[in-house]
PDB file of N, CA, C and O in Angstrom:
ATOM      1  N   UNK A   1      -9.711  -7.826 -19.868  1.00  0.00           N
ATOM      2  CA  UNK A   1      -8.269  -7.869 -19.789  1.00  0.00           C
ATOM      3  C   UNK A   1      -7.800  -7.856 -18.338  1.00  0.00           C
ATOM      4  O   UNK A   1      -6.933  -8.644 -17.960  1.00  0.00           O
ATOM      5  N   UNK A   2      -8.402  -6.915 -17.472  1.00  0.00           N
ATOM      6  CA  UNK A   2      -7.765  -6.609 -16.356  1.00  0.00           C
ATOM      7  C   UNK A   2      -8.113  -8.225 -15.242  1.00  0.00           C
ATOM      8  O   UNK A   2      -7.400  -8.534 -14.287  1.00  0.00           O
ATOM      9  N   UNK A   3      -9.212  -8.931 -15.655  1.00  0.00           N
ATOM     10  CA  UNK A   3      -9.393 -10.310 -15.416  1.00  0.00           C
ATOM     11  C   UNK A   3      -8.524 -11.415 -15.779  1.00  0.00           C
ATOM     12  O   UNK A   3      -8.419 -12.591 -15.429  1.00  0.00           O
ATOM     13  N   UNK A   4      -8.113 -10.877 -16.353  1.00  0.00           N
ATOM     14  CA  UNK A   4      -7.191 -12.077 -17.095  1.00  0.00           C
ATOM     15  C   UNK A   4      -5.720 -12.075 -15.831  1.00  0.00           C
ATOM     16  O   UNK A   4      -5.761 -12.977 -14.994  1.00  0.00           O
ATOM     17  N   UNK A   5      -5.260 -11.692 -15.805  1.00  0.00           N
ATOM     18  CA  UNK A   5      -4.809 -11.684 -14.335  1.00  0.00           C
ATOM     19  C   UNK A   5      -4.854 -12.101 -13.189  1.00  0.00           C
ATOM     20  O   UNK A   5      -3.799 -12.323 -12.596  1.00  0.00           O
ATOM     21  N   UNK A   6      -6.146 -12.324 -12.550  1.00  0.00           N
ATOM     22  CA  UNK A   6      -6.774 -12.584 -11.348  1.00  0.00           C
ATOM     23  C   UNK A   6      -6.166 -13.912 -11.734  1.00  0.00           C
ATOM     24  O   UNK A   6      -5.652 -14.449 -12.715  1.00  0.00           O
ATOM     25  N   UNK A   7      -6.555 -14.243 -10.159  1.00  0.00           N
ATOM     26  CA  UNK A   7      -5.551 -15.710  -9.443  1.00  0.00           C
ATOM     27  C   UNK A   7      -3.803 -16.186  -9.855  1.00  0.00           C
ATOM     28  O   UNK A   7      -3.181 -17.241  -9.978  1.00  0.00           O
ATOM     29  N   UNK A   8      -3.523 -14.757  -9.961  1.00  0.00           N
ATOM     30  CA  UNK A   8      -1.848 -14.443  -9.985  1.00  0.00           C
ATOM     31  C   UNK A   8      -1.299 -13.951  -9.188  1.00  0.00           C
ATOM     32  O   UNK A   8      -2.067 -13.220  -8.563  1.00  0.00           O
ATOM     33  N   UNK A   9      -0.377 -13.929  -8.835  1.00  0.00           N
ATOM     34  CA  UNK A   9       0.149 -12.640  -7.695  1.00  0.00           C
ATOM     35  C   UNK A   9       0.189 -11.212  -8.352  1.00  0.00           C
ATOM     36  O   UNK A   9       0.015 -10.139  -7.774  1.00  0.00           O
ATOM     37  N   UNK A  10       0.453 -11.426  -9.670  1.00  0.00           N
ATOM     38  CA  UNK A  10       0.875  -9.781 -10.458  1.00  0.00           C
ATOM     39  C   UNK A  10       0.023  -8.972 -10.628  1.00  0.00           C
ATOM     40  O   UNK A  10       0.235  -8.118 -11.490  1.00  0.00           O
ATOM     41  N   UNK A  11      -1.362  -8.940  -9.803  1.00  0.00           N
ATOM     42  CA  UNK A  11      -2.013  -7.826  -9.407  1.00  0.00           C
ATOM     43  C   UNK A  11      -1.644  -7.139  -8.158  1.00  0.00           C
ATOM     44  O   UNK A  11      -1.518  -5.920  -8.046  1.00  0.00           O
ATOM     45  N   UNK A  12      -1.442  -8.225  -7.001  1.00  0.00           N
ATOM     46  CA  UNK A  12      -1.019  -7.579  -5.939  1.00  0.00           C
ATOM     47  C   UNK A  12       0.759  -7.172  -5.653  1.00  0.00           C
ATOM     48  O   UNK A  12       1.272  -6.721  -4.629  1.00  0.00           O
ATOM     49  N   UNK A  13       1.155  -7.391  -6.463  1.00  0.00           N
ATOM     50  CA  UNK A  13       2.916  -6.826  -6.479  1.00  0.00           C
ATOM     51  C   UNK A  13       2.412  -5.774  -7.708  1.00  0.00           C
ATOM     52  O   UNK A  13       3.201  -4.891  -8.043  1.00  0.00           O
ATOM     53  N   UNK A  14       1.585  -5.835  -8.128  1.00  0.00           N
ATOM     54  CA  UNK A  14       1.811  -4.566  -9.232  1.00  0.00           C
ATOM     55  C   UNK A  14       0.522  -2.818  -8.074  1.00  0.00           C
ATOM     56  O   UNK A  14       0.449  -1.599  -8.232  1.00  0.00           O
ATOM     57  N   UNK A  15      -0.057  -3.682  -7.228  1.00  0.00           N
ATOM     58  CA  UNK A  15      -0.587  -2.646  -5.613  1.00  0.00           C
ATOM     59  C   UNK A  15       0.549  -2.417  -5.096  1.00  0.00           C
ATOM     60  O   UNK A  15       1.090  -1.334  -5.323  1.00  0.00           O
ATOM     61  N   UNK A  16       0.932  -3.008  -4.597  1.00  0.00           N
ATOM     62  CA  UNK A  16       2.143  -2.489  -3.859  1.00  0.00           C
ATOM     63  C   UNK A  16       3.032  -1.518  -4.304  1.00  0.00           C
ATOM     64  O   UNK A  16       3.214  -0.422  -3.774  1.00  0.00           O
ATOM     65  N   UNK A  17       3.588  -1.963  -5.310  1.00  0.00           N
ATOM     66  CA  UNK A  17       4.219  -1.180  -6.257  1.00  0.00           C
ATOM     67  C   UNK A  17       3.517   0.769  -6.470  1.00  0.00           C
ATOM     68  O   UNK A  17       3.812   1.891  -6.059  1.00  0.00           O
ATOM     69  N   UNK A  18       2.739   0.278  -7.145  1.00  0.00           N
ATOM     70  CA  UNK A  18       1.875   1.654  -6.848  1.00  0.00           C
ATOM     71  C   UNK A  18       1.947   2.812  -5.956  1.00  0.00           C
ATOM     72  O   UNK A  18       2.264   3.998  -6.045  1.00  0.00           O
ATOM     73  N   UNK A  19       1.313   1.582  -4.598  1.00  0.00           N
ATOM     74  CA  UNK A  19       1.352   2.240  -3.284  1.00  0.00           C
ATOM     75  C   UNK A  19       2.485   2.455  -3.151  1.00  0.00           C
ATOM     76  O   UNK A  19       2.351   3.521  -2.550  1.00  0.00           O
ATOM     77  N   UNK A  20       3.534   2.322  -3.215  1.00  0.00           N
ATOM     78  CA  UNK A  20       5.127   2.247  -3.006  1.00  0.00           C
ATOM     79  C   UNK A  20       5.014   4.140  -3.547  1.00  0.00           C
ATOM     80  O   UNK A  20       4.890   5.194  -2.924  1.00  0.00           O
ATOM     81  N   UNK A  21       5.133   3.791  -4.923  1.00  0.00           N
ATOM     82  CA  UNK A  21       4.981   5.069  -5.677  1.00  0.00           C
ATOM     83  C   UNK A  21       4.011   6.166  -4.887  1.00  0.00           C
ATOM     84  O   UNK A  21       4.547   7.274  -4.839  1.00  0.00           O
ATOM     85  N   UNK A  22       3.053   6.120  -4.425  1.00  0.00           N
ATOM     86  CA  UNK A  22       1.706   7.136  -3.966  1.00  0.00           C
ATOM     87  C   UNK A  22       2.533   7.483  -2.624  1.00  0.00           C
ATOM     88  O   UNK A  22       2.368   8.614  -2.166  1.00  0.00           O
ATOM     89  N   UNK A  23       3.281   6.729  -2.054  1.00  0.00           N
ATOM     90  CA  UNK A  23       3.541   7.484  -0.554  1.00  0.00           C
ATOM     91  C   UNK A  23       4.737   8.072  -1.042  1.00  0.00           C
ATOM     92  O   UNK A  23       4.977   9.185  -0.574  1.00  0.00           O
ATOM     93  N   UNK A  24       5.568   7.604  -1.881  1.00  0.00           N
ATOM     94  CA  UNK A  24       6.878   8.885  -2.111  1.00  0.00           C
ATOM     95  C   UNK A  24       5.985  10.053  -2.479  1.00  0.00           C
ATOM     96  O   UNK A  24       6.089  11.031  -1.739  1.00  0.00           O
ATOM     97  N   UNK A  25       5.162  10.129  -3.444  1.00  0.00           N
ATOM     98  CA  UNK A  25       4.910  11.569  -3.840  1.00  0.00           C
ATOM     99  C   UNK A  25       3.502  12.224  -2.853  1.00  0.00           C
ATOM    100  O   UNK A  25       2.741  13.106  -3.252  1.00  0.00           O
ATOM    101  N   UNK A  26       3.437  11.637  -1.718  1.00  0.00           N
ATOM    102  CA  UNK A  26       2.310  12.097  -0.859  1.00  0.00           C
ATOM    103  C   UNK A  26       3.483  12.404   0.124  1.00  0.00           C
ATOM    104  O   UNK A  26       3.052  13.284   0.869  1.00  0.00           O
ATOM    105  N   UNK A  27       4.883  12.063   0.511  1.00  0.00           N
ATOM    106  CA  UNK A  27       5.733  12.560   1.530  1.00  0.00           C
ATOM    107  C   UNK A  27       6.072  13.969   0.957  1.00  0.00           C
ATOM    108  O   UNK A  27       6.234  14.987   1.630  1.00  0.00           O
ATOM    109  N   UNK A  28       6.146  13.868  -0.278  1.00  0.00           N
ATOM    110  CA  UNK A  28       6.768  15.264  -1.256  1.00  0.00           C
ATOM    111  C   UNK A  28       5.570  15.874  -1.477  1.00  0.00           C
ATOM    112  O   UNK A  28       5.642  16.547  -2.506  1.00  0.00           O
ATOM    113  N   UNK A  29       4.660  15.923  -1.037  1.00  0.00           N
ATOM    114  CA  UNK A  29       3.453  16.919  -1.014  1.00  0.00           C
ATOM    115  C   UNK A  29       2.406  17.096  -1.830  1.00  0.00           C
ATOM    116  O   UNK A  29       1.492  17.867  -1.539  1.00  0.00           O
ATOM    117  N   UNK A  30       2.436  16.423  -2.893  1.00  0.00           N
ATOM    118  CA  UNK A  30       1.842  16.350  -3.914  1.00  0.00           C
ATOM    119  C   UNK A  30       0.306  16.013  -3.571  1.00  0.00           C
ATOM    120  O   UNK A  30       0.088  14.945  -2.999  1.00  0.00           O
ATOM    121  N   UNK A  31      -0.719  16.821  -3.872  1.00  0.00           N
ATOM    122  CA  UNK A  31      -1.752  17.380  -3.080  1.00  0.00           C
ATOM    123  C   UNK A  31      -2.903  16.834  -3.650  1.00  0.00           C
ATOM    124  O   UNK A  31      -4.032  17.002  -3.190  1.00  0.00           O
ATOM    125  N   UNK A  32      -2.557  15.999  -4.923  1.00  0.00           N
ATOM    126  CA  UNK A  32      -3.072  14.901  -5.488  1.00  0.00           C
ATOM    127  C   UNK A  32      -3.132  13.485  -5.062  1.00  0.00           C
ATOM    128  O   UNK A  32      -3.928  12.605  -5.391  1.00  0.00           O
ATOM    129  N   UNK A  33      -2.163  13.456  -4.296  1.00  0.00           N
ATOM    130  CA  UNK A  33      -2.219  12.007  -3.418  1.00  0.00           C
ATOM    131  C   UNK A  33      -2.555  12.011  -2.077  1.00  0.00           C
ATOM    132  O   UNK A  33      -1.632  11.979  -1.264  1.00  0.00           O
ATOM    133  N   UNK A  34      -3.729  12.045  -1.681  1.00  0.00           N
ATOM    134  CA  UNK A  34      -4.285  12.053  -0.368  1.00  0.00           C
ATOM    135  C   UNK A  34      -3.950  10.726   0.956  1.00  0.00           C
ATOM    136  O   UNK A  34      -3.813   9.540   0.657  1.00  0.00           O
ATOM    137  N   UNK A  35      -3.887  11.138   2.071  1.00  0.00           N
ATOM    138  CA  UNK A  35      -4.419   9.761   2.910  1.00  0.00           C
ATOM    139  C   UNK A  35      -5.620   8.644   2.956  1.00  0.00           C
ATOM    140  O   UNK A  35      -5.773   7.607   3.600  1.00  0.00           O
ATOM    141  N   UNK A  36      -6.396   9.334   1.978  1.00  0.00           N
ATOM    142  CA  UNK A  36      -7.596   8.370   1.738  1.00  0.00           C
ATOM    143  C   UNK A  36      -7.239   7.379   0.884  1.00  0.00           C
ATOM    144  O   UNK A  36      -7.385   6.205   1.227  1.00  0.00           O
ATOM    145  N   UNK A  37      -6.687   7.741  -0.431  1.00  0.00           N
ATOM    146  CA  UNK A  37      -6.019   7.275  -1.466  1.00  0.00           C
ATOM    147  C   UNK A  37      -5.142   6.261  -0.713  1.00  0.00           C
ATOM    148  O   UNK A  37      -5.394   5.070  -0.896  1.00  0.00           O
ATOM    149  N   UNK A  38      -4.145   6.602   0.110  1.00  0.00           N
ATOM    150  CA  UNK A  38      -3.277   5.345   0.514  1.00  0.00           C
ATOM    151  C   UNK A  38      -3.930   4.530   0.974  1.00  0.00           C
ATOM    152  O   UNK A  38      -3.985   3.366   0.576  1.00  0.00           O
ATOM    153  N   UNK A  39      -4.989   5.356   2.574  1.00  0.00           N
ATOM    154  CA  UNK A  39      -5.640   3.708   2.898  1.00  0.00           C
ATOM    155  C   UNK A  39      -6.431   3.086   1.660  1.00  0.00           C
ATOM    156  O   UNK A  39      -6.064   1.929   1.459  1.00  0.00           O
ATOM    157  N   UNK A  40      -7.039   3.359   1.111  1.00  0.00           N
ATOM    158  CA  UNK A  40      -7.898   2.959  -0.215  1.00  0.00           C
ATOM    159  C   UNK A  40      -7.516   1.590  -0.408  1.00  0.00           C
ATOM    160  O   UNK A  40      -8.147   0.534  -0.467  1.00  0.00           O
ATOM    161  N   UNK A  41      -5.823   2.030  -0.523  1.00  0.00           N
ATOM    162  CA  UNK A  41      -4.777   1.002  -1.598  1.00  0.00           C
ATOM    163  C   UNK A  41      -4.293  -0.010  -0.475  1.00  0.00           C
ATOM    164  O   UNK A  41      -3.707  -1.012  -0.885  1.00  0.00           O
ATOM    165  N   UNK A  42      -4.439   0.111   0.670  1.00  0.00           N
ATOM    166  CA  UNK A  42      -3.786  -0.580   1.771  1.00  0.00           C
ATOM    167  C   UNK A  42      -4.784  -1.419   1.944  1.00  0.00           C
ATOM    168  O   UNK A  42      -4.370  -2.566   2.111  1.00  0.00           O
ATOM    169  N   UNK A  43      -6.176  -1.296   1.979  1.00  0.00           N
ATOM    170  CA  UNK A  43      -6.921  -2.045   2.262  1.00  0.00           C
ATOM    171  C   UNK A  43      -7.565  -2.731   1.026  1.00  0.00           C
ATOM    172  O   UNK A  43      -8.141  -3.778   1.320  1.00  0.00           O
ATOM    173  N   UNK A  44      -7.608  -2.344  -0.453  1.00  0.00           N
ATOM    174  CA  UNK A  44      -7.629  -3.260  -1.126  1.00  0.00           C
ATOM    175  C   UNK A  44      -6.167  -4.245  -1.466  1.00  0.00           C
ATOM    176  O   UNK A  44      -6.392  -5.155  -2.263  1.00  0.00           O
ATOM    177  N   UNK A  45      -5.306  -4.193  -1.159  1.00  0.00           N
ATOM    178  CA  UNK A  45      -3.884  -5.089  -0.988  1.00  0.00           C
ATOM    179  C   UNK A  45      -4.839  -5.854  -0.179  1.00  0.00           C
ATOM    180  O   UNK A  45      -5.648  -6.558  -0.783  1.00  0.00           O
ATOM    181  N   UNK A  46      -4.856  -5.822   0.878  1.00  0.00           N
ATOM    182  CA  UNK A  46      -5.152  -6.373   2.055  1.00  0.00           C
ATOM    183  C   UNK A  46      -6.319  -7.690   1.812  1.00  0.00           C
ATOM    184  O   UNK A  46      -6.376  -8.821   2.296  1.00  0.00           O
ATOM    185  N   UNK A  47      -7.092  -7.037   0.944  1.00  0.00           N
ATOM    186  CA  UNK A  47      -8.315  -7.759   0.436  1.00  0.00           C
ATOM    187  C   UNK A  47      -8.053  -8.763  -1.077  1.00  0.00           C
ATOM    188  O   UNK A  47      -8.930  -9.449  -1.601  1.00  0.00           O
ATOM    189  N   UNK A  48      -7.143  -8.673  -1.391  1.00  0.00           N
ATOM    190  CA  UNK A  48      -6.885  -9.145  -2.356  1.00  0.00           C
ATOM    191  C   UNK A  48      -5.642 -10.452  -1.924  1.00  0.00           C
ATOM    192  O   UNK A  48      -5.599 -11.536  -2.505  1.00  0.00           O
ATOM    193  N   UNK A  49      -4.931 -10.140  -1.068  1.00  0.00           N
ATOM    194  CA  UNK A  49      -4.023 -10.771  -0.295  1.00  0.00           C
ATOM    195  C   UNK A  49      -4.579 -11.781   0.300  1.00  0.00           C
ATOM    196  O   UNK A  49      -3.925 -12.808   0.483  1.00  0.00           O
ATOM    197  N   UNK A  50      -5.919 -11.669   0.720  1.00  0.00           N
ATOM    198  CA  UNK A  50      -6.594 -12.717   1.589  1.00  0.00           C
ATOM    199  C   UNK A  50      -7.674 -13.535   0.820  1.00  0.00           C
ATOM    200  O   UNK A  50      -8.161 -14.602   1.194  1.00  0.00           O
ATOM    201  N   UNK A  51      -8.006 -12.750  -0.486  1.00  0.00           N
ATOM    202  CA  UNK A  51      -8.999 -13.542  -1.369  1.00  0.00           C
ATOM    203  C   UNK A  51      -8.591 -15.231  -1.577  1.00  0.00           C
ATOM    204  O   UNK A  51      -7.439 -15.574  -1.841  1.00  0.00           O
ATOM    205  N   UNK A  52      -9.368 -15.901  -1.466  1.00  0.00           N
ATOM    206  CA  UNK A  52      -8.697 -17.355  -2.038  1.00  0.00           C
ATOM    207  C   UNK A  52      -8.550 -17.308  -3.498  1.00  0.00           C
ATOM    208  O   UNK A  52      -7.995 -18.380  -3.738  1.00  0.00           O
ATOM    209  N   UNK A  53      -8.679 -16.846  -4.345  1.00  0.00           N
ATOM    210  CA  UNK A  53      -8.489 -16.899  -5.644  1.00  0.00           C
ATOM    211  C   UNK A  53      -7.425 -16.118  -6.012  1.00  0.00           C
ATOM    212  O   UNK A  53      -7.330 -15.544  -7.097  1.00  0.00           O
ATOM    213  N   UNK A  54      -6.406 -16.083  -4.879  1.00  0.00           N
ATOM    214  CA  UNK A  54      -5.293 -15.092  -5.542  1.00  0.00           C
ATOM    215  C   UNK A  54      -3.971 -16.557  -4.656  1.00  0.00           C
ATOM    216  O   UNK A  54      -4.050 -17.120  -3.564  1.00  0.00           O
ATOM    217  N   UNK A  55      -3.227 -16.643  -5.458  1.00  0.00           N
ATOM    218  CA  UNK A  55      -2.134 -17.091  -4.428  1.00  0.00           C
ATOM    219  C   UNK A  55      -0.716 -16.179  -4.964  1.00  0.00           C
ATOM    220  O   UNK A  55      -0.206 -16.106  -6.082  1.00  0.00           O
ATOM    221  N   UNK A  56      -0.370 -15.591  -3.768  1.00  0.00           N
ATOM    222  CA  UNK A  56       0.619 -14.347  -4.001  1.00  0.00           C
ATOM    223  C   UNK A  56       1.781 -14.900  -3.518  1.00  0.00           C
ATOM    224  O   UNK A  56       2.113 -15.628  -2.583  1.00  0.00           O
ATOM    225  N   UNK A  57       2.346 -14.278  -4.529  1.00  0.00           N
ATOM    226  CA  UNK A  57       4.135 -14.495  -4.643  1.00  0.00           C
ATOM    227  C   UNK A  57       4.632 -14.359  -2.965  1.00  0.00           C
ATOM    228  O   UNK A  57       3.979 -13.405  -2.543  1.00  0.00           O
ATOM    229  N   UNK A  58       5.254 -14.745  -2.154  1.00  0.00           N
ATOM    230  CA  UNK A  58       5.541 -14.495  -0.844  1.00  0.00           C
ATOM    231  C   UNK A  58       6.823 -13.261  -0.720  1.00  0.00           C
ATOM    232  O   UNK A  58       7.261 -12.844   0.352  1.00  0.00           O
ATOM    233  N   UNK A  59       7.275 -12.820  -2.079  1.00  0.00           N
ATOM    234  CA  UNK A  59       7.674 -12.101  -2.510  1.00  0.00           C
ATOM    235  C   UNK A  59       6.963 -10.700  -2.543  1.00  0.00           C
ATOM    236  O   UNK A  59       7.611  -9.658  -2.444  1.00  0.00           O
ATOM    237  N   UNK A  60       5.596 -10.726  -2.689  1.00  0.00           N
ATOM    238  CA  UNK A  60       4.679  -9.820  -2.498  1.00  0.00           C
ATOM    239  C   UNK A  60       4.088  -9.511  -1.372  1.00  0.00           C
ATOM    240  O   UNK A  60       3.712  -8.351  -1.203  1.00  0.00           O
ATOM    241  N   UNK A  61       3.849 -10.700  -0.171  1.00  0.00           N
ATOM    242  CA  UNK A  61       3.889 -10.850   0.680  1.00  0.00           C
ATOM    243  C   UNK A  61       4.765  -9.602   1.619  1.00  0.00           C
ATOM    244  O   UNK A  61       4.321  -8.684   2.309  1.00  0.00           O
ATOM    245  N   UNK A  62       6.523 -10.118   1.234  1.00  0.00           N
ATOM    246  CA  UNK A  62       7.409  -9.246   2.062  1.00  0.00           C
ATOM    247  C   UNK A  62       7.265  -7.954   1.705  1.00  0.00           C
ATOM    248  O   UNK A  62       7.136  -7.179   2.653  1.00  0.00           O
ATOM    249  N   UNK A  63       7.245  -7.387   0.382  1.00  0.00           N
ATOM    250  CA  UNK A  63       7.191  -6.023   0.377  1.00  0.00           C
ATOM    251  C   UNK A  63       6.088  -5.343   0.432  1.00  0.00           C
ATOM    252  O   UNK A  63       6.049  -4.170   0.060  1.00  0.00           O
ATOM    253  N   UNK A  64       4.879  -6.086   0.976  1.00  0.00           N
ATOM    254  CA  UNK A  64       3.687  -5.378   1.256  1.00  0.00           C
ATOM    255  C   UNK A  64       4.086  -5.143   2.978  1.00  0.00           C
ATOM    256  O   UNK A  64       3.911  -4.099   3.605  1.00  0.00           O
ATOM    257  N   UNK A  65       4.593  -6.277   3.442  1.00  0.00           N
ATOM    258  CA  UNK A  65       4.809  -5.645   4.763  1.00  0.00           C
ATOM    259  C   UNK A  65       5.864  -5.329   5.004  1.00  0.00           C
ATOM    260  O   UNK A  65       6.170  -5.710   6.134  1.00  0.00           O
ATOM    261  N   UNK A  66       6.799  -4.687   4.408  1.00  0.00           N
ATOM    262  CA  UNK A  66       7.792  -3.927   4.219  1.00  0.00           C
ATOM    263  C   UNK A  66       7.222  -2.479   4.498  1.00  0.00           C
ATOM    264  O   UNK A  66       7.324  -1.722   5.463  1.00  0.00           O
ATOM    265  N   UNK A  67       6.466  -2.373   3.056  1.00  0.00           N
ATOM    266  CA  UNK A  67       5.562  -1.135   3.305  1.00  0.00           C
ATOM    267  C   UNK A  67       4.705  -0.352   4.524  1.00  0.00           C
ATOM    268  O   UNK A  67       4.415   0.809   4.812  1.00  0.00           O
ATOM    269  N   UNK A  68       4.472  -1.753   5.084  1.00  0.00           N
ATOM    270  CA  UNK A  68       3.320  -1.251   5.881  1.00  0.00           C
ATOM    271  C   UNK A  68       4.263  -0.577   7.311  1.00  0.00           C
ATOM    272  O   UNK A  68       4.083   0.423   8.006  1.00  0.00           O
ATOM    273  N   UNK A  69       5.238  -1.590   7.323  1.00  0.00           N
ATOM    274  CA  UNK A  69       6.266  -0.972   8.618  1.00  0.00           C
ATOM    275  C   UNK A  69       7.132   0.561   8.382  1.00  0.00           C
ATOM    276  O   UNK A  69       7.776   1.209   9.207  1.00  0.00           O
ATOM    277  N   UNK A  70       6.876   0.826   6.993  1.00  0.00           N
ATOM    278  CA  UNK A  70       7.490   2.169   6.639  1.00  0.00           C
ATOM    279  C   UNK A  70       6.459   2.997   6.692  1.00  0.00           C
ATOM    280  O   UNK A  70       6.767   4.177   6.526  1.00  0.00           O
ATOM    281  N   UNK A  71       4.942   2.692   6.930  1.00  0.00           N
ATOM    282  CA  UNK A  71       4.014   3.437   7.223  1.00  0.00           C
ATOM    283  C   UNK A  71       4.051   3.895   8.860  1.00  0.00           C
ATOM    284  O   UNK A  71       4.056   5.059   9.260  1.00  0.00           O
ATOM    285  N   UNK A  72       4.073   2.783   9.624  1.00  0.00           N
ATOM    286  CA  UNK A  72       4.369   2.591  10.898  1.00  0.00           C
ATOM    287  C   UNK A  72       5.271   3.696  11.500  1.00  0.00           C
ATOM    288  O   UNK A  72       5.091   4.630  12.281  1.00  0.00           O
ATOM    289  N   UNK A  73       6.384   3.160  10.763  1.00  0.00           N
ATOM    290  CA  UNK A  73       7.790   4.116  11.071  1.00  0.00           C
ATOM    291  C   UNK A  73       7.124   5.497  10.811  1.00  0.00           C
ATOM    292  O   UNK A  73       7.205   6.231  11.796  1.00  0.00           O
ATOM    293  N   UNK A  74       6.833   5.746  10.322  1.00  0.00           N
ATOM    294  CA  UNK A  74       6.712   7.455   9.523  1.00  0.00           C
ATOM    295  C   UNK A  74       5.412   7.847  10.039  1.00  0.00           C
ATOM    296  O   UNK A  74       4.961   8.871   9.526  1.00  0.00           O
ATOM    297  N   UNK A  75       4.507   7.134  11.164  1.00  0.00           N
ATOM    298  CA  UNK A  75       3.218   7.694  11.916  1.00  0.00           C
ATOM    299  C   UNK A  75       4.098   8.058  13.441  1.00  0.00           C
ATOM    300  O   UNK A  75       3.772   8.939  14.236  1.00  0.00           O
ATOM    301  N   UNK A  76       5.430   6.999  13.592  1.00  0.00           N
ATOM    302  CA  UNK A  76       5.925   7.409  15.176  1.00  0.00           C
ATOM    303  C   UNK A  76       7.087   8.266  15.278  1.00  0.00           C
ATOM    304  O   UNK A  76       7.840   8.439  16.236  1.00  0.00           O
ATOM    305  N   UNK A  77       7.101   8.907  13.806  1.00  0.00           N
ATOM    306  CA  UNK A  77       8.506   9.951  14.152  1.00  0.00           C
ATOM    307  C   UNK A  77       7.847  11.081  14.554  1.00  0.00           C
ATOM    308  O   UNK A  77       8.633  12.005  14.763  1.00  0.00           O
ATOM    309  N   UNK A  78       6.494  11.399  14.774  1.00  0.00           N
ATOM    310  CA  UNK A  78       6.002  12.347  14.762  1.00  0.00           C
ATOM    311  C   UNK A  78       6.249  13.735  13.786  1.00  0.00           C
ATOM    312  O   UNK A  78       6.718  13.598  12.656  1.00  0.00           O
ATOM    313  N   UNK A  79       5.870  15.160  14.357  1.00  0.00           N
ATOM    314  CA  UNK A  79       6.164  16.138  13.606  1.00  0.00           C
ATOM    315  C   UNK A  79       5.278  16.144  12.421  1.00  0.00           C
ATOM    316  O   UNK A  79       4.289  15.412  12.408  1.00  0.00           O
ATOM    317  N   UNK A  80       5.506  16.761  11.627  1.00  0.00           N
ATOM    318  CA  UNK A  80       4.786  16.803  10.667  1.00  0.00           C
ATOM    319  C   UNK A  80       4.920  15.433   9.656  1.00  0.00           C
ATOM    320  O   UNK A  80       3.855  15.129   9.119  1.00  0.00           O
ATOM    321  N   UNK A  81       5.472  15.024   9.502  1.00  0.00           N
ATOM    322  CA  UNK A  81       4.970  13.603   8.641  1.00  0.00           C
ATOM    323  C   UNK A  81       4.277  12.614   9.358  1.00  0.00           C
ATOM    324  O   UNK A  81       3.511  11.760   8.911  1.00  0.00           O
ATOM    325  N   UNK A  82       4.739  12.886  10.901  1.00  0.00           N
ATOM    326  CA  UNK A  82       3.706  11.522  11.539  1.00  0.00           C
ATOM    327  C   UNK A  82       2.456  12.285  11.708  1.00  0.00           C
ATOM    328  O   UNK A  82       1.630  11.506  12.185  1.00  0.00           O
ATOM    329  N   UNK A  83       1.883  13.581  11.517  1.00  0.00           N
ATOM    330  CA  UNK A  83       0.752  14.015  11.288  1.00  0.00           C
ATOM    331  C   UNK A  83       0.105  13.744   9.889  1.00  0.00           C
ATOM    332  O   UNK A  83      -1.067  13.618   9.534  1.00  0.00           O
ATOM    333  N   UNK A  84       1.500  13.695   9.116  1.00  0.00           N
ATOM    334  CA  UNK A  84       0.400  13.491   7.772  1.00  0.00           C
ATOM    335  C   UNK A  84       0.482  11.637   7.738  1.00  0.00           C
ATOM    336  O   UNK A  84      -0.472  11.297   7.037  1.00  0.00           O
ATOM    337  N   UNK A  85       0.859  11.010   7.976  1.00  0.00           N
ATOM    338  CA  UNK A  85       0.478   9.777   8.241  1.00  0.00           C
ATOM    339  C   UNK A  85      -0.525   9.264   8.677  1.00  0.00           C
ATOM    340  O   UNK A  85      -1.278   8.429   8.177  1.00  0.00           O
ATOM    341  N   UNK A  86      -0.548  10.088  10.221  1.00  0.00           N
ATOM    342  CA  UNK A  86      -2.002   9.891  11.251  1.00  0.00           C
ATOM    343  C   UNK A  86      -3.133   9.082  10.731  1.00  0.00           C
ATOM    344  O   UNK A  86      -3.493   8.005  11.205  1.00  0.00           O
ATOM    345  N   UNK A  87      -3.741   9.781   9.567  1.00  0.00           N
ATOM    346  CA  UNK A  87      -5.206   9.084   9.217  1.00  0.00           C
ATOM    347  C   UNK A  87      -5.036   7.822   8.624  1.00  0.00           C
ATOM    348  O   UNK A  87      -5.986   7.084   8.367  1.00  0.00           O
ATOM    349  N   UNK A  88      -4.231   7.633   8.469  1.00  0.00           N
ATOM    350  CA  UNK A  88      -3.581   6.102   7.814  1.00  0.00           C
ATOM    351  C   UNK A  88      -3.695   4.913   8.217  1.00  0.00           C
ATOM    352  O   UNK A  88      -2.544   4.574   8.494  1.00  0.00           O
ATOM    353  N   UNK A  89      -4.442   3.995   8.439  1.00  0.00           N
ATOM    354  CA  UNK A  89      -4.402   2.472   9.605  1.00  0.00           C
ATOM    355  C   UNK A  89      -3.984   1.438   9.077  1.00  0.00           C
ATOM    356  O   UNK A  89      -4.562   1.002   8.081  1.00  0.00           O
ATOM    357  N   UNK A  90      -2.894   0.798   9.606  1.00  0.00           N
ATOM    358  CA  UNK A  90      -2.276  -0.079   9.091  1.00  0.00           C
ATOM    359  C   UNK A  90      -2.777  -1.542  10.424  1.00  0.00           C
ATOM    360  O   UNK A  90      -2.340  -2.684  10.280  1.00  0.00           O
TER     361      UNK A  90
END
């Protein structure tokens, strides 16, 4: 099933999405959503984004790097969220 999908975009807008979700509740502390977990998800986007067997919505495109600049943003405000960002590589 989860094949049946592949070479769509609606795997990688349905990552994003996710990831979207995992960093609100990793800003709110939730001790279940780690920095490993995000990069995890950042770098399979990333890998899936570049596969040739995927052609992604450019729609998915923008809000993956939407995301990634709200990662950005939130590693250079410093203080404690740009610490919990830190391990994060975008």
């Amino acid at each position: 099933m989860a094949n049946a999908a592949r070479g769509s975009s609606g795997p990688v807008t349905l990552f994003v999405e996710i990831l979207n979700k995992y960093l609100y509740f990793f800003e709110k502390g939730n001790p279940q959503i780690t920095s490993n977990m995000i990069q995890d998800l950042v770098e399979l986007i990333t890998e899936e984004m570049q596969s040739d067997s995927v052609t992604a919505d450019p729609a998915s495109y923008a809000l993956f790097a939407s995301t990634l600049r709200y990662i950005r943003f939130q590693k250079q405000k410093g203080g404690s969220i740009g610490e919990k960002f830190e391990p994060i590589t975008v």
